[in-house]
TORNUKOL-169699 format. One record per residue: x, y, z of N, C-alpha, C, CB in turn. Coordinates in pm, whole numbers, padded with zeros to 5 digits, always signed. Last residue first. Glycine has a CB too. Layout:
N
XYZXYZXYZXYZ;...
This chain:
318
-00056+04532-03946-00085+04406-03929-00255+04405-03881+00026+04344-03820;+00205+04606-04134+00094+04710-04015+00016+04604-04039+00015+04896-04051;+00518+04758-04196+00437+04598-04142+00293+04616-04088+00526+04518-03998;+00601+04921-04483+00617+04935-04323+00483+04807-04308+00578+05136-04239;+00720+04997-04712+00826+04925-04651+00756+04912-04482+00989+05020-04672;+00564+05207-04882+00507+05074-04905+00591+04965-04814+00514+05039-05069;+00623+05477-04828+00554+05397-04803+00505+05288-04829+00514+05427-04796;+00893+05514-05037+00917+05455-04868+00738+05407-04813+01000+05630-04733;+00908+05436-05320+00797+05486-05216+00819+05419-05138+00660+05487-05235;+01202+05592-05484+01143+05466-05383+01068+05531-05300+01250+05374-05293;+01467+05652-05738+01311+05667-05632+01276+05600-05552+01192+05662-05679;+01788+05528-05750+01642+05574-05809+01534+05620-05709+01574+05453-05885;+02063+05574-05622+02002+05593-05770+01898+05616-05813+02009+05517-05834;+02078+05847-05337+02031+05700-05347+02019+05713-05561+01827+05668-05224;+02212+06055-05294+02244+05932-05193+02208+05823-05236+02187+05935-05066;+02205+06321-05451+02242+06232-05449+02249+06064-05383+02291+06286-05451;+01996+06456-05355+02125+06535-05331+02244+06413-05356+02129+06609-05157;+01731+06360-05424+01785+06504-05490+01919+06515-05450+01705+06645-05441;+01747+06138-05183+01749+06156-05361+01789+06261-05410+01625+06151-05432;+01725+06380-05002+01837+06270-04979+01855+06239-05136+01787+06118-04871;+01419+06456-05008+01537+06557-05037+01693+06463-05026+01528+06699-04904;+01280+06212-05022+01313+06268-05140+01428+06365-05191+01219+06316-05159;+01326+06115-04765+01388+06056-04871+01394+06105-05006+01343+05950-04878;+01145+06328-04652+01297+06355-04667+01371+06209-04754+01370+06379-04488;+00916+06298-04749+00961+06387-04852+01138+06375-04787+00864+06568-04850;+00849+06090-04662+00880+06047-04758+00961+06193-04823+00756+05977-04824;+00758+06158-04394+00920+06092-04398+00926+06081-04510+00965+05956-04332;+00537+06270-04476+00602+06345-04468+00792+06290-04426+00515+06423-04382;+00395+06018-04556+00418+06134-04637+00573+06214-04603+00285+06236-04607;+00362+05939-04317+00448+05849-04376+00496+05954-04506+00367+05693-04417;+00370+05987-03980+00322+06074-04103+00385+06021-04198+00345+06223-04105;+00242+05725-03772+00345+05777-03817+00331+05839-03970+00441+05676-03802;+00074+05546-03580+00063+05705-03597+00181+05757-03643+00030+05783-03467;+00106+05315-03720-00019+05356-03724-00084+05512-03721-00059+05291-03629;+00397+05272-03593+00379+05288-03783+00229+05345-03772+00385+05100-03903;+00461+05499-03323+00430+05364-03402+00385+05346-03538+00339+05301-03341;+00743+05639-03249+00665+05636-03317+00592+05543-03372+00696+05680-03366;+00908+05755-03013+00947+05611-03084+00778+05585-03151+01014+05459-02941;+01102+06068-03011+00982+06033-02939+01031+05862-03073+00789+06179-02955;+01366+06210-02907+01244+06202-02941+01169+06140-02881+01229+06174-03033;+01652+06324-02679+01577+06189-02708+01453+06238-02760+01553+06088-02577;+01971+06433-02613+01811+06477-02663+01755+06362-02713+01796+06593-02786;+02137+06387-02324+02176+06367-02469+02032+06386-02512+02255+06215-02516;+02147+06371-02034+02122+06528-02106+02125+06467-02268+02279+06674-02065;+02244+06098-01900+02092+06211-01924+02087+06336-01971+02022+06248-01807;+02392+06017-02080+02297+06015-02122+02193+06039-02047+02293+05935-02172;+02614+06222-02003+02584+06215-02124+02441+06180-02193+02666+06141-02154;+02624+06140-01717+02594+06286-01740+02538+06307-01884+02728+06374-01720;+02704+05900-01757+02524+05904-01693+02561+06040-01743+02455+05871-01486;+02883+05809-02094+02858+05805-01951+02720+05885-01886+02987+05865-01889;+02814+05494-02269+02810+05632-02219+02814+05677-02094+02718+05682-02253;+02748+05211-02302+02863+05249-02245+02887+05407-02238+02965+05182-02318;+02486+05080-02380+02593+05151-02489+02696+05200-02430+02543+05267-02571;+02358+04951-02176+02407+04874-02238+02487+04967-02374+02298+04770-02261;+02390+05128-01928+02419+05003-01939+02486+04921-02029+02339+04965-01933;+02353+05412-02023+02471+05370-01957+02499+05223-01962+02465+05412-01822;+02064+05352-02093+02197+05408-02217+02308+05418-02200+02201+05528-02267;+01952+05269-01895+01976+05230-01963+02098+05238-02092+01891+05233-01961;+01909+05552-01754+02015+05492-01721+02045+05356-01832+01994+05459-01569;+01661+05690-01935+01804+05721-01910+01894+05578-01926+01818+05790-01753;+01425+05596-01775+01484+05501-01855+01616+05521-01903+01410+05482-01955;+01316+05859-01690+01352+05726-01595+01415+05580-01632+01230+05687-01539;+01304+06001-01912+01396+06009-01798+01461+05926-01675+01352+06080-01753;+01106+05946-02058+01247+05891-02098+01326+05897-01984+01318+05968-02212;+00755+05867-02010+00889+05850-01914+01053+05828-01976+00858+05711-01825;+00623+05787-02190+00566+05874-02092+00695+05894-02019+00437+05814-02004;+00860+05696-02420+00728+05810-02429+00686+05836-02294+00585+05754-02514;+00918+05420-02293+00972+05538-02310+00903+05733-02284+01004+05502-02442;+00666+05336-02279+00723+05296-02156+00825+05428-02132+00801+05136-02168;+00562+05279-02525+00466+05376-02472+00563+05423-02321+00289+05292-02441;+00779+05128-02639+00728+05246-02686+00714+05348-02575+00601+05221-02751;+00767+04888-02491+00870+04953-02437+00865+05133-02488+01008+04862-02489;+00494+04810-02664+00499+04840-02491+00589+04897-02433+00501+04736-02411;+00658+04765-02885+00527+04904-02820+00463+04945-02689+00396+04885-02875;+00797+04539-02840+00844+04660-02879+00747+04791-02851+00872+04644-03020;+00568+04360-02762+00664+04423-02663+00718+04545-02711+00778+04333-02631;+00484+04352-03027+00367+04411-02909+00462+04386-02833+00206+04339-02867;+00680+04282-03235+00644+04427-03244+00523+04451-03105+00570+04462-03423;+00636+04031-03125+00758+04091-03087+00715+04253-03109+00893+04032-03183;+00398+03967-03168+00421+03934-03040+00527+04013-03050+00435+03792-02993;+00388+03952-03435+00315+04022-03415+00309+04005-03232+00199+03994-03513;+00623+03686-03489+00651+03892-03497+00516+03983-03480+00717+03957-03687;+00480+03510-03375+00558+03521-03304+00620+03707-03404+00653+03354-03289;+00312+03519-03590+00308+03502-03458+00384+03572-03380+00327+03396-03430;+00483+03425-03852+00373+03572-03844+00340+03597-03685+00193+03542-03938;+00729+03312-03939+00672+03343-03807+00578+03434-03752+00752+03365-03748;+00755+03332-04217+00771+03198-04135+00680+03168-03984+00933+03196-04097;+00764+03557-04273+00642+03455-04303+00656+03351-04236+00623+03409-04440;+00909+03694-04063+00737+03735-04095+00668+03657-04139+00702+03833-04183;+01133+03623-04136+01111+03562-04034+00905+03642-04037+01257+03607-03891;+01128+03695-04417+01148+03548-04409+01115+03519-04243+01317+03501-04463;+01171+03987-04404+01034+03926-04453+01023+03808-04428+01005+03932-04585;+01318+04077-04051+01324+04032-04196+01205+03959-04268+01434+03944-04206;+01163+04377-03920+01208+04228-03947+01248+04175-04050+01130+04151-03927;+01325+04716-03776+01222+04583-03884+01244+04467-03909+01207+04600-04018;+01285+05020-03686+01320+04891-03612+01248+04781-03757+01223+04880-03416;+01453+05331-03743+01375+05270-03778+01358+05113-03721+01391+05291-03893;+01489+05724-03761+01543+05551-03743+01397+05484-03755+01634+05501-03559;+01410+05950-03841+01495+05903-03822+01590+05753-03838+01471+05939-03755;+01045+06005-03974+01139+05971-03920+01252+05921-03937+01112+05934-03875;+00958+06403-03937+01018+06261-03992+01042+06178-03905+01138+06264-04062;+00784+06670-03923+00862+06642-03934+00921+06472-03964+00881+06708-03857;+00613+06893-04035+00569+06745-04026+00655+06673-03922+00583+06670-04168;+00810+07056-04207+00702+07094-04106+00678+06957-03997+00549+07135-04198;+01128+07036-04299+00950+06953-04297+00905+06957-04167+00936+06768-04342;+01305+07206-04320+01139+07284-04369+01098+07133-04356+01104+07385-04569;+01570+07194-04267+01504+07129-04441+01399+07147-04441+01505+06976-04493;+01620+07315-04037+01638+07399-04154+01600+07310-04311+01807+07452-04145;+01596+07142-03870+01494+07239-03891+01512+07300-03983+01472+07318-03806;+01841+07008-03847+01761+06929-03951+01609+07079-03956+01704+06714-03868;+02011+07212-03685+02027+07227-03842+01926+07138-03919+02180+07184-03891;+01968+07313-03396+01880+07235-03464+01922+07203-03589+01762+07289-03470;+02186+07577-03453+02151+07490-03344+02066+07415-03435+02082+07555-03205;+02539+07583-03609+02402+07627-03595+02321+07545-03488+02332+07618-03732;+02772+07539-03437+02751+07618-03532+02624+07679-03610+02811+07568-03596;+02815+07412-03114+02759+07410-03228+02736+07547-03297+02646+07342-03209;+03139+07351-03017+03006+07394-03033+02941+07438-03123+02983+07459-02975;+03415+07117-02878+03334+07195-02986+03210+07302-02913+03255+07068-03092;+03584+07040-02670+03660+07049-02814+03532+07141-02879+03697+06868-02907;+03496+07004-02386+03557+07135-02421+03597+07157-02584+03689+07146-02330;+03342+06780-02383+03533+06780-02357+03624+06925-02368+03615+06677-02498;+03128+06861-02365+03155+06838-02252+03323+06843-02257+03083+06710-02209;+03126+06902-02700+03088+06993-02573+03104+06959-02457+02971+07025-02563;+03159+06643-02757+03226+06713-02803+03214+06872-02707+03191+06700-02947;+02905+06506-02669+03047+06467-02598+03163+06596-02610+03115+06318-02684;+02694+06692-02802+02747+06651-02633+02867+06614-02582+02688+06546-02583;+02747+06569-03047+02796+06711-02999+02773+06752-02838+02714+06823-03089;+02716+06310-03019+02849+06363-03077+02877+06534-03014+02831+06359-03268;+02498+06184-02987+02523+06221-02853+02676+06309-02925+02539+06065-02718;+02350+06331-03216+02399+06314-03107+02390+06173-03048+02348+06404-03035;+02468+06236-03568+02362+06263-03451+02447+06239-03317+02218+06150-03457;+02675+06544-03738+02649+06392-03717+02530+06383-03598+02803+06306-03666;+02919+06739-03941+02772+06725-03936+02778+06592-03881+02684+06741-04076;+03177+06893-03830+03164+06804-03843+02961+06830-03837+03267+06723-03748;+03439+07147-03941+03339+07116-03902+03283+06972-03879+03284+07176-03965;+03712+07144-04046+03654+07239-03973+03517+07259-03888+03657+07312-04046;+03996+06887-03963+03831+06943-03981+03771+07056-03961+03752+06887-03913;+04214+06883-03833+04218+06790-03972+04032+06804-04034+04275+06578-03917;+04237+06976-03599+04233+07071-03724+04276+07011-03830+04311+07192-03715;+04208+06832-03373+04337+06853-03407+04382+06963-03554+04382+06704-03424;+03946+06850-03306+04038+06935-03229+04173+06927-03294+04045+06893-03079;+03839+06698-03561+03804+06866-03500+03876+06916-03409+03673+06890-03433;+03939+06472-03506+04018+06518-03601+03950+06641-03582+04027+06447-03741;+03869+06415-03206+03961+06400-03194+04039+06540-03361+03965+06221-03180;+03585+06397-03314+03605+06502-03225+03718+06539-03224+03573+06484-03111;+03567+06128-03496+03513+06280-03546+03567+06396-03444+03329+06288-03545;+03641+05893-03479+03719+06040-03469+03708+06117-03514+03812+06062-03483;+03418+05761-03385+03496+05767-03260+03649+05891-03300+03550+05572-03220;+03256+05737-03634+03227+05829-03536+03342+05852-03397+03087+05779-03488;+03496+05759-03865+03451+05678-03830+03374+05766-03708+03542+05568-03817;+03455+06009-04168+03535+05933-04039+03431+05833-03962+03596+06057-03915;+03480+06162-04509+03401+06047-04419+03503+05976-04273+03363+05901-04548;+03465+06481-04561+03554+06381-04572+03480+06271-04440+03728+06446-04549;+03464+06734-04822+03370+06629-04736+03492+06489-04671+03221+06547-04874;+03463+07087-04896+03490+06956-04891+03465+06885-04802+03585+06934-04907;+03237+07310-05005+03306+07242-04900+03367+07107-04973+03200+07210-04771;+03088+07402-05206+03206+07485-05195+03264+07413-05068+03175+07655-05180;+02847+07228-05261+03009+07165-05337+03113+07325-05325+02979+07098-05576;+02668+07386-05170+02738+07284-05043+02883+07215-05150+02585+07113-04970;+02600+07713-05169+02607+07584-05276+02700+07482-05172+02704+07628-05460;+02374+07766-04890+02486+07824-04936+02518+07678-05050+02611+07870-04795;+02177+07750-04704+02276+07875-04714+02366+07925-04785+02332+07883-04645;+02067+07501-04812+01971+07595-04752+02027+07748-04723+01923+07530-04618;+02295+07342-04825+02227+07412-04906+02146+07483-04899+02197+07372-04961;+02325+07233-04552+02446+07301-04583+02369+07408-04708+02587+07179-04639;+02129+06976-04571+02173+07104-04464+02227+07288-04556+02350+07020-04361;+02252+06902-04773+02107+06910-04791+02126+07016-04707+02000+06788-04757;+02469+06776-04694+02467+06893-04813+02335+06963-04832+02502+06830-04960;+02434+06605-04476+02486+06754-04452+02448+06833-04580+02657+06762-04425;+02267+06455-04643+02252+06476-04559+02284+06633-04494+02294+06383-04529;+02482+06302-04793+02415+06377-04869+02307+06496-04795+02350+06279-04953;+02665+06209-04573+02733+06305-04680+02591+06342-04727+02850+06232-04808;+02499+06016-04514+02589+06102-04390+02669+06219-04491+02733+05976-04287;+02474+05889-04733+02363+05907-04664+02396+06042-04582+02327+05778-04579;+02730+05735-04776+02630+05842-04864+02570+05955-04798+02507+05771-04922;+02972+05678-04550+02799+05649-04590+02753+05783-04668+02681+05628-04429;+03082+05754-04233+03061+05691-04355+02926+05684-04428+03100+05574-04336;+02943+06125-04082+02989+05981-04041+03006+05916-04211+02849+05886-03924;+03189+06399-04134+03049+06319-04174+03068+06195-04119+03013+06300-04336;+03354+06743-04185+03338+06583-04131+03210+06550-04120+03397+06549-03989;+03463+06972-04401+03341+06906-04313+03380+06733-04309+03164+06939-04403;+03692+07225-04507+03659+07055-04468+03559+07035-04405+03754+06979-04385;+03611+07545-04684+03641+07460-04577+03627+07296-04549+03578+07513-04495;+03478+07641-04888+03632+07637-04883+03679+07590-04750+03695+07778-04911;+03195+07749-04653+03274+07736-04828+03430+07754-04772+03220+07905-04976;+03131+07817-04413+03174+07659-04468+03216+07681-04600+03046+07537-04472;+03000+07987-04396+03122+08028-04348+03165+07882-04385+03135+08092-04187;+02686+07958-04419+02775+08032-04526+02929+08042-04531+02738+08163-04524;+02646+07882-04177+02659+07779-04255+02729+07797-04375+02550+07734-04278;+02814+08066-03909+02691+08050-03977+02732+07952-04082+02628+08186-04033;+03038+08113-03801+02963+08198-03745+02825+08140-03774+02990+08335-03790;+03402+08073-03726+03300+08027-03818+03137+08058-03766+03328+07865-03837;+03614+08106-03626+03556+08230-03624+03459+08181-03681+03616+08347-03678;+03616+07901-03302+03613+07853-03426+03607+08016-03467+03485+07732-03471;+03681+07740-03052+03751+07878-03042+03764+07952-03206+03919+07848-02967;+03568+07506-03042+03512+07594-02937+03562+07738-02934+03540+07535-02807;+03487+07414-03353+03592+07440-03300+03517+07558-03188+03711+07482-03414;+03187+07300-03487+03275+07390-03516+03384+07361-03363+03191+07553-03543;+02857+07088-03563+02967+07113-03460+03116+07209-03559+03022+06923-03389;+02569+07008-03554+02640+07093-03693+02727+07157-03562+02516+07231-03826;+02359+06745-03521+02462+06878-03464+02511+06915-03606+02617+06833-03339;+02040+06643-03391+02147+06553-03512+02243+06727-03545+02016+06455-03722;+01803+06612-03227+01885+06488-03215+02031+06514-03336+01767+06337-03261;+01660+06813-03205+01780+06853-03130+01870+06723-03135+01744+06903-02974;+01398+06932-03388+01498+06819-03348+01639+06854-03304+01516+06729-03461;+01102+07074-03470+01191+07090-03385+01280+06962-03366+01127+07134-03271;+00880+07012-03653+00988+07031-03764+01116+07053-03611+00948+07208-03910;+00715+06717-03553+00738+06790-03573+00866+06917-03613+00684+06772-03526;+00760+06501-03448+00626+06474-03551+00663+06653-03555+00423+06386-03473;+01062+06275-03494+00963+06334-03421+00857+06396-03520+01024+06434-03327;+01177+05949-03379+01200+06037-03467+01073+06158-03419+01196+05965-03624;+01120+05555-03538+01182+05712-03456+01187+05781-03508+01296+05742-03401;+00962+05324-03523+00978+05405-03563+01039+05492-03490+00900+05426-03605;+00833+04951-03663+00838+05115-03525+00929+05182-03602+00919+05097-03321;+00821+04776-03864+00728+04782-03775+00752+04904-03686+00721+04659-03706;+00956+04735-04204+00949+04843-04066+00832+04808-04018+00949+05017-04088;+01039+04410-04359+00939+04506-04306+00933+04604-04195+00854+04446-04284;+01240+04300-04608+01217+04345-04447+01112+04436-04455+01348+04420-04367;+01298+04259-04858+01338+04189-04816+01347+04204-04614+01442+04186-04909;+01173+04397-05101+01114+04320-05056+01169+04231-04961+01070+04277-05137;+01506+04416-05265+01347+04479-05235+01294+04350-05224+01259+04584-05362;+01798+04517-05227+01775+04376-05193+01581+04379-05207+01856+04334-05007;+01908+04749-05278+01946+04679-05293+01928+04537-05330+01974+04706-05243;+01657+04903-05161+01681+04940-05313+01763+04805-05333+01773+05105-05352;+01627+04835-04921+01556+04809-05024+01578+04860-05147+01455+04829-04999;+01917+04946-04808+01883+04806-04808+01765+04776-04955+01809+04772-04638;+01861+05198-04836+01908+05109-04896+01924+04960-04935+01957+05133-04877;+01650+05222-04649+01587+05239-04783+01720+05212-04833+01506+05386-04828;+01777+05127-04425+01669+05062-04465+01612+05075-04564+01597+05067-04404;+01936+05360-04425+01990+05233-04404+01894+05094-04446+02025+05234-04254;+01792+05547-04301+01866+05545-04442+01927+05458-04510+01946+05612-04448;+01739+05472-04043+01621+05482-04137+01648+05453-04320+01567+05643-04109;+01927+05330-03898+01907+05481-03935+01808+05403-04018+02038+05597-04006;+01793+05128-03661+01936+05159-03718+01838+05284-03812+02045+04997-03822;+01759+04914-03272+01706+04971-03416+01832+05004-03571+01631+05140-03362;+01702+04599-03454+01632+04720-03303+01709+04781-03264+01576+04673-03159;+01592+04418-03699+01687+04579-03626+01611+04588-03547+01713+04741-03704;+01554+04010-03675+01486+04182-03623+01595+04287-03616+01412+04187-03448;+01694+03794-03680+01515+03847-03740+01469+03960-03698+01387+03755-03694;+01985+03745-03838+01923+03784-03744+01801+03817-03787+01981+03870-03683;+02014+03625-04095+02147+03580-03942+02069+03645-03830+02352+03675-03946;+01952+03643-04326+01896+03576-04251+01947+03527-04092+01876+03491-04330;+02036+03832-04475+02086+03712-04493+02030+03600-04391+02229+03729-04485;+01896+04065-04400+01888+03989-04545+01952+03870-04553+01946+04066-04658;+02029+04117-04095+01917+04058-04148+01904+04016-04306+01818+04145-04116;+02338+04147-04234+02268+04021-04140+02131+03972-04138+02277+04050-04007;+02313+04380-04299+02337+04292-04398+02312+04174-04333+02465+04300-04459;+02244+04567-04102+02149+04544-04212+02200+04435-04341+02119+04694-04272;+02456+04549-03986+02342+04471-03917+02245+04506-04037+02290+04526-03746;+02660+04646-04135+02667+04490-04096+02572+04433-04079+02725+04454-03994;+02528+04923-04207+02574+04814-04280+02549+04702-04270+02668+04805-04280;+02543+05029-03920+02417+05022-03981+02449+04867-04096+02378+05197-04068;+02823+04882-03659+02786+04981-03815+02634+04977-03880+02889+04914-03957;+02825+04673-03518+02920+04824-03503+02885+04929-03646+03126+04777-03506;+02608+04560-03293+02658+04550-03405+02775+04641-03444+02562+04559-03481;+02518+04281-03075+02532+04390-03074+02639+04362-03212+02569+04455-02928;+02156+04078-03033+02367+04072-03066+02382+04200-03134+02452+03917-03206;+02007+03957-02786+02036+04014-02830+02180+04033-02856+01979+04068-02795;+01749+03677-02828+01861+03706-02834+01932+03842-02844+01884+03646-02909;+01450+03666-02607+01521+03722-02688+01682+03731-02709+01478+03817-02673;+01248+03439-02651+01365+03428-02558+01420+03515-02666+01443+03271-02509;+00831+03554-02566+00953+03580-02656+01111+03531-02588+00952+03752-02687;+00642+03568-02434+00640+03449-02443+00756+03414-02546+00505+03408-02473;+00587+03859-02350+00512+03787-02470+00522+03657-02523+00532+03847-02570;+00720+03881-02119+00560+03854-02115+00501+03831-02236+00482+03966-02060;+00986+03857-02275+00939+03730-02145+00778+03755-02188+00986+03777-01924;+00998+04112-02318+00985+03999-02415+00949+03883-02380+01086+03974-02474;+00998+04253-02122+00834+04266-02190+00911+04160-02298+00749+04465-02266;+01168+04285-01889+01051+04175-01925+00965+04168-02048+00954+04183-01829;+01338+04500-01901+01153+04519-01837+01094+04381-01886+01035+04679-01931;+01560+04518-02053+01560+04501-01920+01397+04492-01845+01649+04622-01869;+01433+04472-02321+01494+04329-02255+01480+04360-02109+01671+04288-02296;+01287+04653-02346+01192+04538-02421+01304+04440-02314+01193+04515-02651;+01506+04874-02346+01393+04861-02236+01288+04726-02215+01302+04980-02266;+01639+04823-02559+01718+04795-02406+01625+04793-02271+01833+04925-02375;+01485+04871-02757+01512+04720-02742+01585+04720-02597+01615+04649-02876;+01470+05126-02732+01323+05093-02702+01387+04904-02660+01180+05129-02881;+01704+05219-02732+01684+05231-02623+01538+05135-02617+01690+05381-02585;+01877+05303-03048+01799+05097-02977+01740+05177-02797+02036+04880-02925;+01883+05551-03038+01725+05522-03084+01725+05358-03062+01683+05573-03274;+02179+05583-02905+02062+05619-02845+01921+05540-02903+02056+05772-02863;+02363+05295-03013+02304+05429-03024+02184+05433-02930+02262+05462-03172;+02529+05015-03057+02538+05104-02969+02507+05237-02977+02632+05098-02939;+02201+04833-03248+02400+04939-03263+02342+04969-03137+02463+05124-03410;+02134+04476-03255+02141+04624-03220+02278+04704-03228+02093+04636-03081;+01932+04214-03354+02063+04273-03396+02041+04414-03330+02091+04275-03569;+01800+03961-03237+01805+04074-03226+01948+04165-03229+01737+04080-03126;+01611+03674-03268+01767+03669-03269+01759+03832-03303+01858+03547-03400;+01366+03463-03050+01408+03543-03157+01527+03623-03205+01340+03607-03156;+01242+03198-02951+01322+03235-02971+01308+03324-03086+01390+03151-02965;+00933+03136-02713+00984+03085-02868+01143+03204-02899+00810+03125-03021;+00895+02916-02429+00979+03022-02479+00986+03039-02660+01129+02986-02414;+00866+02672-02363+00777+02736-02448+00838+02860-02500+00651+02763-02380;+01022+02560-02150+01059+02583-02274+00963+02614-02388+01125+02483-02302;+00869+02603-01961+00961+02673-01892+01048+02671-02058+01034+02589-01727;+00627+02445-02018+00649+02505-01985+00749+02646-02013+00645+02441-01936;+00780+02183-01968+00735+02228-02117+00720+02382-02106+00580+02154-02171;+00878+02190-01710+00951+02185-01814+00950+02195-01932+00984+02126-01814;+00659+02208-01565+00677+02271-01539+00856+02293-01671+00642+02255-01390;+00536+01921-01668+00475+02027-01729+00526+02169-01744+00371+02035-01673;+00724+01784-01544+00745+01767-01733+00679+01888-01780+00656+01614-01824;+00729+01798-01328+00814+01832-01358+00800+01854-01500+00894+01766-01311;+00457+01677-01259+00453+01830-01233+00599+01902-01315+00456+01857-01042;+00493+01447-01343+00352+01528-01439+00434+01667-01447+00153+01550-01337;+00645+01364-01098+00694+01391-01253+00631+01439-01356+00728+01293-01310;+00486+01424-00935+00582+01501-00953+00647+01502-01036+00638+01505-00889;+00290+01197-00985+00230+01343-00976+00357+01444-00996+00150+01371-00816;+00465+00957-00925+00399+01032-01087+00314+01177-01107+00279+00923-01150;+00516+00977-00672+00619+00986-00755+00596+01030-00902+00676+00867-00750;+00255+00923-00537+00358+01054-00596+00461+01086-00644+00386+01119-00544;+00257+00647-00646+00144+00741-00702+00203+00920-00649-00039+00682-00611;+00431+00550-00543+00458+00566-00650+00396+00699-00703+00430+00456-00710;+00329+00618-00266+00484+00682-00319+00485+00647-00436+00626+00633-00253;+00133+00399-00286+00146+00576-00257+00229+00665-00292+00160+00612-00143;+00194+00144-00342+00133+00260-00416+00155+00378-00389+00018+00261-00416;+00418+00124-00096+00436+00127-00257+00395+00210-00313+00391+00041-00326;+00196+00120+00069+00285+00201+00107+00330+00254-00059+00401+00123+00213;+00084-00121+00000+00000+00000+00000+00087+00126+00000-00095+00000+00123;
């Protein structure tokens, strides 16, 4: 009798173990490429807050060093999600490769004010205004994009082929401005923060994306899956973009308290990233798609990309 009993719990606890082991591997797996920038904050919040757990998501996350890499990873299928990377980066991609990812979120702001992206000079510069750039060097991050960008800027005052352009990596953009291998540098912050805290710069104009007139204003960056993990996994990415919006709304009412994150996992320091300027993380539903389209248009016009492309047709809305 004894026997029975102990068997008979012996099989209740193994029910309990197997269930608590299916369970515990229900988890479905997803593989998450990120740069060390301010706009991944929504993916640093999705991991440190659970919200991939509560969707029943094991998120991988693998850190990247360039827009490029991690946009060449997803098309190849090495990872199923940006979280996040420039926006500009994604309409190359689709020119390159079309049809090969879908934007689900968004950055960036709804109006023409942005404090996210500098137009930096020498702290002891005579350079006064944008007109004062002819016949001078400008620094840019790599990339078309980062060149066509400033010129766009730059044209609003003045013909921008009276500068010269020269592409650095972001870690020496400040270094070649203080050493006077630059007179200027166009790039997004946190650059002209740092560069202002070290004493090397300040800015030459303030806001400079206000100066391309879209009212509206745009977006920036961008988060998206690859089409192959969408079909494969329609589920499970309409689960991932619903954490991602939960870390959204998480941001949005509250960047300040999320800050510290940007110390964690991008290695800045706290003074940096709490003062560095943060938008807003836009969901495709309320995002002016028009009006991001016209800055792919002004980018086209200034060269960056060969042909056209209706950026609205690249976004996941389910």
């Amino acid at each position: 009798m004894k026997s029975m009993k102990r068997l008979a719990v012996l099989m209740v606890a193994l029910v309990f173990c197997v269930g608590a082991s299916m369970h515990a591997g229900a988890a479905e797996p997803v593989k998450i490429g990120y740069l060390r920038i301010t706009t991944s904050l929504a993916t640093f919040v999705a991991q440190d807050k659970g919200l991939f757990e509560q969707e029943g998501l094991k998120a991988e996350l693998i850190p990247f060093d360039s827009g490029t890499a991690i946009t060449d990873a997803l098309i190849a299928g090495r990872i199923d999600c940006i979280g996040s990377n420039a926006i500009t980066g994604f309409w190359f991609a689709a020119q390159a490769a079309p049809d090969r990812f879908k934007i689900f979120l968004t950055y960036g702001t709804p109006s023409l004010a942005n404090p996210t992206f500098v137009a930096i000079v020498k702290k002891d510069s005579p350079l006064k205004g944008l007109k004062d750039l002819r016949g001078k060097k400008v620094g840019t991050y790599p990339g078309a994009t980062s060149i066509a960008l400033a010129k766009a800027i730059i044209r609003t005052q003045m013909d921008p082929e009276g500068a010269t352009y020269t592409e650095l990596p972001p870690p020496n953009l400040i270094s070649a401005l203080a050493a006077g291998q630059i007179d200027a540098f166009f790039a997004p912050e946190p650059m002209g923060m740092m560069a202002r805290s070290q004493g090397v710069g300040r800015d030459l104009v303030k806001e400079p994306l206000g100066l391309l007139g879209i009212k509206e204003g745009f977006a920036g960056a961008a988060y998206g899956f690859s089409s192959q993990f969408l079909k494969e996994n329609p589920e499970r990415a309409k689960k991932l973009k619903a954490a991602y919006y939960k870390a959204a709304d998480l941001i949005n009412k509250d960047k300040d308290a999320l800050r510290p994150l940007l110390v964690k996992y991008i290695g800045i320091t706290e003074p940096v990233a709490m003062k560095v300027p943060i938008q807003y993380w836009i969901k495709i539903e309320k995002l002016n798609k028009q009006s991001t389209q016209k800055y792919f248009d002004l980018l086209y016009k200034e060269g960056a990309y060969k042909e056209w492309l209706d950026t609205t047709k690249l976004y996941y809305e389910d």
